[in-house]
C-alpha positions as CSV (number, residue, x, y, z in Angstrom):
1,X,17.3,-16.1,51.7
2,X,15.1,-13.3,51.1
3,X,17.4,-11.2,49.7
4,X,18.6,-14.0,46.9
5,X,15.3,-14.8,45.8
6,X,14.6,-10.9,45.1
7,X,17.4,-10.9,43.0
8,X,16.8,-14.1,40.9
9,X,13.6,-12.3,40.6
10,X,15.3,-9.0,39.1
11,X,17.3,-11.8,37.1
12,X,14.8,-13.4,35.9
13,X,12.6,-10.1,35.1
14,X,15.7,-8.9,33.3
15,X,16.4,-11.9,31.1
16,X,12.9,-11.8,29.9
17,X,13.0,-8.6,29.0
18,X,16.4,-9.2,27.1
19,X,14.7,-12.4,25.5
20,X,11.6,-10.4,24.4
21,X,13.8,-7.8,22.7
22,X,15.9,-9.8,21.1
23,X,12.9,-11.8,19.8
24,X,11.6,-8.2,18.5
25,X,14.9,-7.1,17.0
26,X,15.0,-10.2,15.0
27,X,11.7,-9.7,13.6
28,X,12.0,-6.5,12.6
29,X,15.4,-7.2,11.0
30,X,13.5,-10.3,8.5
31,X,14.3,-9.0,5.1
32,X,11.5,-9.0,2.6
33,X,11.3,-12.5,0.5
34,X,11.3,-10.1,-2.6
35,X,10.6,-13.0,-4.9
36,X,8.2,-14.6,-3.4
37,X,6.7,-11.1,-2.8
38,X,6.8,-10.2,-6.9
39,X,4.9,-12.8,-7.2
40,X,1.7,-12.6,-5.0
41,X,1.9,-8.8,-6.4
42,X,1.6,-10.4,-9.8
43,X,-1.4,-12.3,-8.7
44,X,-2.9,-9.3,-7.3
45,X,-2.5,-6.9,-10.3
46,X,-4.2,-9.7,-12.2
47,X,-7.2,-9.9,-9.9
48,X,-7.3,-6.2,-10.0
49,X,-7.3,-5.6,-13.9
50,X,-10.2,-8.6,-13.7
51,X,-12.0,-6.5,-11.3
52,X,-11.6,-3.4,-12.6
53,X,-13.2,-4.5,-15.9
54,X,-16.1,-6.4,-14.2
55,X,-19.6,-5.5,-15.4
56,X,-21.6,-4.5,-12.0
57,X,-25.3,-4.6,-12.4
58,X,-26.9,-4.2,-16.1
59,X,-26.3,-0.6,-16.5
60,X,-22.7,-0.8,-17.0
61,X,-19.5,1.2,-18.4
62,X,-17.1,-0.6,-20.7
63,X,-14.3,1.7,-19.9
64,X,-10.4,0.7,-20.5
65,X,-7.9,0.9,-17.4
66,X,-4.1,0.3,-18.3
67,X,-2.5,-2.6,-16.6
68,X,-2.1,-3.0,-12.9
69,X,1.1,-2.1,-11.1
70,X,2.5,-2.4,-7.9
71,X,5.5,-2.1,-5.6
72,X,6.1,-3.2,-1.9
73,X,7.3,-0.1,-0.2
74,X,9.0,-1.0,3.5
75,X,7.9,1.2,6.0
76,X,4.4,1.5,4.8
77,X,3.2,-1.7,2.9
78,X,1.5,-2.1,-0.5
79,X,0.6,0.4,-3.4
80,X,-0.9,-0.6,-6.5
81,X,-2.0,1.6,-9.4
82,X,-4.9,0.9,-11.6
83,X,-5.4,3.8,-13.7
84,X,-7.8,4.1,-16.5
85,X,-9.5,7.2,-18.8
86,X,-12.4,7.4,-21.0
87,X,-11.3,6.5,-24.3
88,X,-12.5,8.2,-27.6
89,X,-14.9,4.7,-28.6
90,X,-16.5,2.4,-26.4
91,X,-19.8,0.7,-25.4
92,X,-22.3,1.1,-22.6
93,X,-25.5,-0.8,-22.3
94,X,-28.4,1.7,-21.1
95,X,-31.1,-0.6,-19.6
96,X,-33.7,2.1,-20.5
97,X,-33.8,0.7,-24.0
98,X,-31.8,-2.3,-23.7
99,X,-29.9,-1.3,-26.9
100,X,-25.8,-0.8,-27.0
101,X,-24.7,2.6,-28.0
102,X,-21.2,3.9,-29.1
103,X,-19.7,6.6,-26.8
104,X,-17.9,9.0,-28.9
105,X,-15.9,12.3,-27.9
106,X,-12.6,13.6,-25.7
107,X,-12.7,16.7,-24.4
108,X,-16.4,17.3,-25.3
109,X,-19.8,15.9,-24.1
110,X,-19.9,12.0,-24.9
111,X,-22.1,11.7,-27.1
112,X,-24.0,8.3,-27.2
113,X,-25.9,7.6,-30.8
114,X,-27.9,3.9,-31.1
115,X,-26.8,3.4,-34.2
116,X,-30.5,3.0,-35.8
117,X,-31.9,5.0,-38.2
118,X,-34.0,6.8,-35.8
119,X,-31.1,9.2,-35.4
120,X,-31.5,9.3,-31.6
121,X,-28.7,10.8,-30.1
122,X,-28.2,11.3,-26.4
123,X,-25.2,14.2,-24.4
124,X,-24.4,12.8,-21.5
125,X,-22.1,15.0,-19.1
126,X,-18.7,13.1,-18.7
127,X,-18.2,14.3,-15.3
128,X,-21.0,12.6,-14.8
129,X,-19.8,9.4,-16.2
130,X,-16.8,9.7,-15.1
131,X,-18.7,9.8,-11.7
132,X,-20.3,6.9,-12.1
133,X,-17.3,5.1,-12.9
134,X,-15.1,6.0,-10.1
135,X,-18.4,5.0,-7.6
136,X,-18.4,1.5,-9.3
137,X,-14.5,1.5,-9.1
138,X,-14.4,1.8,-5.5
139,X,-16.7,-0.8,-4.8
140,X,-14.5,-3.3,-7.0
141,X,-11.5,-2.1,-5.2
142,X,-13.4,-2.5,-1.8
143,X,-13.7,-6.1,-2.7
144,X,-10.9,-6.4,-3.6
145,X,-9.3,-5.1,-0.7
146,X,-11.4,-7.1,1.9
147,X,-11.6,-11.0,0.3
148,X,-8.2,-10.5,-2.2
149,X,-5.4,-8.9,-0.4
150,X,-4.6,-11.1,2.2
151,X,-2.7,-12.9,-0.7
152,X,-0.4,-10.5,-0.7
153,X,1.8,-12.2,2.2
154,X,5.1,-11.1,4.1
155,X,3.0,-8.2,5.2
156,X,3.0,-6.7,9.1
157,X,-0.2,-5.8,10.8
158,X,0.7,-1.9,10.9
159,X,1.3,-2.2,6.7
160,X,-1.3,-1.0,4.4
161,X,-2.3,-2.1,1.3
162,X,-3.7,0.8,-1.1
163,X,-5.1,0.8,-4.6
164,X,-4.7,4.1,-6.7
165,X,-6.8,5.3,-10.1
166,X,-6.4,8.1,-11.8
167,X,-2.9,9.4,-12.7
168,X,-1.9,11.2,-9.6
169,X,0.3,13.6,-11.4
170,X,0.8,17.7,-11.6
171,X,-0.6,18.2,-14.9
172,X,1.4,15.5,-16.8
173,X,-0.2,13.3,-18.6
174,X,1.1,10.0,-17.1
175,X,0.3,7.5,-14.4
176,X,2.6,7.4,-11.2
177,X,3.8,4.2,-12.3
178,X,5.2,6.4,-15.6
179,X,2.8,4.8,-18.0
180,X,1.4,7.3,-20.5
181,X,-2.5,7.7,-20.6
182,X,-3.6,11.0,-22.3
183,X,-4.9,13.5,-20.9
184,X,-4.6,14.6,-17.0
185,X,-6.7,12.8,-14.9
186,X,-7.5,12.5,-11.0
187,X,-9.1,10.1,-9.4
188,X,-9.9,8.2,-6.1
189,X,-7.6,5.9,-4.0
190,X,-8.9,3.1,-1.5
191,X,-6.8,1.6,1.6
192,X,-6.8,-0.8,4.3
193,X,-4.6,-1.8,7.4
194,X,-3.2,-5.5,7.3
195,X,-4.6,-5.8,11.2
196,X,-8.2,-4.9,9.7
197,X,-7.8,-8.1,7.3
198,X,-6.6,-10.0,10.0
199,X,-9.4,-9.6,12.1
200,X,-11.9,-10.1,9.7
201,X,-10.2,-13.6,8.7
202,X,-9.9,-14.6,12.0
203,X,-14.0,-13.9,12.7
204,X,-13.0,-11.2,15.1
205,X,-15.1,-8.8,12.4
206,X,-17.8,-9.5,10.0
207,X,-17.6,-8.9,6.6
208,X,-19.5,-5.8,6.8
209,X,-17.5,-4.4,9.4
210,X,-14.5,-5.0,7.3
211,X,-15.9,-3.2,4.6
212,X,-15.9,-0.1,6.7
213,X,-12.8,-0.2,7.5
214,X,-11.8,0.4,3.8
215,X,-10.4,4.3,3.5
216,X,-11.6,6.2,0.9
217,X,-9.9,9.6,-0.5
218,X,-9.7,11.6,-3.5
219,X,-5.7,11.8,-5.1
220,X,-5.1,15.8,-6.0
221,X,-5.6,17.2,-9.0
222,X,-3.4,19.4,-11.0
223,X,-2.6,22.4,-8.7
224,X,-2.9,20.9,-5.8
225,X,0.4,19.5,-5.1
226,X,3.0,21.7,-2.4
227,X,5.1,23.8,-4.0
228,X,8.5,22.5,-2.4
229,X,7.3,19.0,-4.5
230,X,7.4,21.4,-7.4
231,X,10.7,22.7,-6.3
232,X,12.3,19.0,-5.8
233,X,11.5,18.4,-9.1
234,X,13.2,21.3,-10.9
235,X,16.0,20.0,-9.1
236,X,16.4,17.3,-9.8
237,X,15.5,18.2,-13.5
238,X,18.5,20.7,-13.3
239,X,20.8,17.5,-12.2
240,X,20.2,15.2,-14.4
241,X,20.7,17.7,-17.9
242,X,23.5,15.9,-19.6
243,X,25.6,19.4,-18.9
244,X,25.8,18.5,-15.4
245,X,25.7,14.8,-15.0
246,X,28.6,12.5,-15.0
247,X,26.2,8.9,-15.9
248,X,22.9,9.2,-16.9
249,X,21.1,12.1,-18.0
250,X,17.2,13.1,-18.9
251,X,16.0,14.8,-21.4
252,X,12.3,15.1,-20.8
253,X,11.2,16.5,-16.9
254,X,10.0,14.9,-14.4
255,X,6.4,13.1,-13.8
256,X,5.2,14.0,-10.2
257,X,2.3,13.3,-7.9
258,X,1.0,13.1,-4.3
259,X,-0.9,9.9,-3.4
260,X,-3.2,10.7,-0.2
261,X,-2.0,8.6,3.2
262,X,1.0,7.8,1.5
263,X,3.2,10.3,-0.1
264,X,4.9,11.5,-3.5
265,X,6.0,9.8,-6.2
266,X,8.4,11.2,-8.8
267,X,8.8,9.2,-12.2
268,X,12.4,9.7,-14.0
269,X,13.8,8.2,-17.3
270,X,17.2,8.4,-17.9
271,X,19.5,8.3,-21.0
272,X,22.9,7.1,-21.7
273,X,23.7,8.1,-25.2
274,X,23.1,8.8,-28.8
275,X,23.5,6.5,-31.9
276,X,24.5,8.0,-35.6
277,X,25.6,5.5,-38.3
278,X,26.0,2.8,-36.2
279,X,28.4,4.4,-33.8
280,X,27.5,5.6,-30.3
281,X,27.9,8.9,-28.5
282,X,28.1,9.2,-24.6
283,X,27.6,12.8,-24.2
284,X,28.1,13.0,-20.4
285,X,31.9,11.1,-20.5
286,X,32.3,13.2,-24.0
287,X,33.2,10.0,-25.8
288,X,31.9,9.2,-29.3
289,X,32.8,6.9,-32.4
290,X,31.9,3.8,-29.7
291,X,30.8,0.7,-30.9
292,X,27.9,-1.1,-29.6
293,X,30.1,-3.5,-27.2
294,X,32.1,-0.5,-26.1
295,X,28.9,1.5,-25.1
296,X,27.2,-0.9,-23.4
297,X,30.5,-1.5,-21.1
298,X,30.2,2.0,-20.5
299,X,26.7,2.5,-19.5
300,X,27.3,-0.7,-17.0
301,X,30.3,0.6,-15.8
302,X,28.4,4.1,-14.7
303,X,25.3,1.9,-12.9
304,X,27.0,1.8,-9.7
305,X,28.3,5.7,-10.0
306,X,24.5,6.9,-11.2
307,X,23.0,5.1,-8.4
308,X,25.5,6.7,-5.8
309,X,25.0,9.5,-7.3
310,X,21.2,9.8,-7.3
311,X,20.9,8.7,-3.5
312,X,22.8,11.4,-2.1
313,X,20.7,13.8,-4.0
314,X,17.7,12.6,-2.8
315,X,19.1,13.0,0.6
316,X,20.4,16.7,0.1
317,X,17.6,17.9,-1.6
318,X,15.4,16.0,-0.7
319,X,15.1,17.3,2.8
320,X,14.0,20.7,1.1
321,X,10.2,19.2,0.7
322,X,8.7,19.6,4.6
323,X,5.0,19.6,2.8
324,X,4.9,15.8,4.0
325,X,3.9,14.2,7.7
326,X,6.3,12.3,9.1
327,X,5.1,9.4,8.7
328,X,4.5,9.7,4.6
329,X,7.3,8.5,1.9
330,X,9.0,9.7,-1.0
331,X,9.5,8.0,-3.7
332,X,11.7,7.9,-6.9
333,X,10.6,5.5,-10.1
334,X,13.7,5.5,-12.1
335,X,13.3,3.7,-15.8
336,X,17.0,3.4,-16.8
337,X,18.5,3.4,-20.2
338,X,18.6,0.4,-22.5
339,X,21.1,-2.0,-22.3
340,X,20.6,-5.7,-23.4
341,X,22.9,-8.1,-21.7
342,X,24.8,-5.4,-19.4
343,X,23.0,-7.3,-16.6
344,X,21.9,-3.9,-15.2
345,X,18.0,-3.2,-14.0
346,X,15.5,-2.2,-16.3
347,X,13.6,0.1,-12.9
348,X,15.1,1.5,-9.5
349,X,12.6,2.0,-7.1
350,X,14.1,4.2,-4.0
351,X,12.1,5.1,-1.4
352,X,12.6,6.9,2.0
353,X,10.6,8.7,4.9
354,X,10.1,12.4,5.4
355,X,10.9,12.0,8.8
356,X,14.2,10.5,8.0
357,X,15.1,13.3,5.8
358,X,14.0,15.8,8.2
359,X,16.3,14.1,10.8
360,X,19.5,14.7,8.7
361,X,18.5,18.5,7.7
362,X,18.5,18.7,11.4
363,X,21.5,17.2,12.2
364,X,20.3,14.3,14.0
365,X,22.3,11.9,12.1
366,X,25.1,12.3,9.1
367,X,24.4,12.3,5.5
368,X,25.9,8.7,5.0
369,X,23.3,7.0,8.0
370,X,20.4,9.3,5.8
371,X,21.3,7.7,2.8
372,X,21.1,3.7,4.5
373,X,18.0,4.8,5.1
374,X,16.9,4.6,1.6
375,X,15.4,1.7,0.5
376,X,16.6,0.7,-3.1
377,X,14.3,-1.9,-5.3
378,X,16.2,-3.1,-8.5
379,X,13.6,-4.4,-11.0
380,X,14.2,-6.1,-14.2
């Protein structure tokens, strides 16, 4: 008798264990609602551009940002990009003399003149400003992190959500969303864990508490970024010149940048052809003299091949990069060539870990389980 009721013991010890894998595997194995997640990211860039506009105080910096962006990356949670520059004219309010004055300059001092006839002028460092901006920036993405973000849902307790400024690229004047905004610019980045809003929703922190929990770090300026990034991107650059390429081809480089805590991000635009008198050119297929209805059926008919293509590259080459933790992501921001009505995307977004990558340059798993490990985001 003793012996039997050991082993429905070990049975029943076993089956929970089953149960509670099983339960786990089908968790982790949820797909993303991607829908339903576009959307709460839509709401959240629109809370973000209203916050990253919002006068603080009565000393305050009119200052333009570019629209908000984000993408839900799996494996690592939320990044949104709310980049912004001093423009050549705007308007500050100085409380000193309660007047407005008109902030003039680019590369130089700003120079801020009242306007009046007493020819008052005032030099103002912009690294100074600039400064000042970033401090008040922080504390809008702070909030915004804390009493916003939890309406971003679908996300796990380990995800993160982080908010970038600046442009986060190696001396190219562009965003890492691919948006062009002048001159090179860093800036800093804020992030939280979703467990940290959690707990402060549920009462187990205050609000202040929660508040500390917000990360704060500076994105790398231009210089800054590892050498085998660099080397990635010449790559890739070589690739995609329409002399090697069978689909798409560039024919600008690559935008590049690292994002601190989460990883690099490398910004591609690809071309399909040429147009002269109405007729098309595809250089890459050497066909010319196409119509518009015969090049369009060509670019769609190379989507599938281009995409192929471009994930196995990543894989090959991209296990060259071994600047990265394991832990941090890589990921490509592809704008793809026009084509109205071809029913192809107007963005890929492919993402994948460095640990991943670093498996298959060690020969922990073949090049085709590498590549399923990429995670492909068709947009548009």
């Amino acid at each position: 008798m003793k012996k039997q009721l050991k082993i429905f013991r070990i049975m029943k010890t076993t089956l929970s264990i089953i149960l509670t894998a099983l339960v786990v595997t089908l968790c982790q194995a949820q797909e993303i609602d991607e829908e339903r997640m576009d959307r709460d990211l839509k709401v959240a860039q629109n809370i973000l551009s209203t916050l990253s506009s919002k006068k603080r105080g009565s000393d305050s910096f009119f200052l333009h940002r570019n629209s908000v962006q984000g993408s839900y990356v799996k494996g690592y949670g939320v990044i949104l990009n709310a980049s912004g520059k001093f423009p050549s004219v705007r308007y500050v309010k100085s409380t000193a003399v309660g007047r407005a004055y008109t902030v003039t300059g680019n590369d130089e001092p700003i120079v801020i003149s009242s306007g009046k006839n007493d020819n008052k002028v005032v030099k103002l460092d912009r690294d100074s400003l600039v400064e000042t901006q970033n401090k008040e920036w922080i504390e809008n993405m702070k909030i915004f992190l804390v009493d916003y973000s939890d309406l971003i849902g679908q996300l796990k307790p380990t995800d993160k959500i982080m908010v970038t400024s600046g442009d986060n690229n190696h001396g190219k004047a562009w965003d890492v969303f691919g948006n062009s905004i002048g001159k090179s610019l860093g800036g800093p980045s804020v992030e939280i864990l979703k467990q940290d809003i959690i707990n402060y929703k549920s009462g187990k922190i205050n609000r202040d508490h929660a508040l500390k929990k917000v990360k704060v770090s500076e994105t790398l300026l231009e210089g800054n970024v590892a050498q085998d990034v660099e080397l990635l991107a010449s790559i890739l650059e070589r690739l995609y010149k329409s002399d090697l390429s069978s689909t798409y081809y560039m024919s600008g480089g690559i935008r590049y940048g690292k994002i601190p805590e989460f990883g690099v991000v490398f910004n591609m635009r690809v071309f399909s052809s040429s147009k002269e008198r109405e007729l098309h050119s595809v250089i890459t297929r050497k066909k010319s003299g196409l119509t518009q209805e015969e090049r369009d059926n060509l670019v769609k008919e190379m989507y599938p091949d281009f995409l192929s293509e471009l994930k196995k590259n990543i894989v090959q080459y991209g296990r060259t990069v071994r600047s990265l933790s394991a832990d941090e992501i890589m990921m490509f921001k592809v704008k793809l060539t026009e084509c109205t009505g071809c029913g192809i995307p107007e963005t890929l977004e492919l993402s994948i870990k460095a640990s991943d990558l670093l498996a298959f340059d060690s020969g922990k798993f073949i090049e085709s389980s590498a590549i399923a490990r990429i995670t492909v985001k068709e947009i548009g």
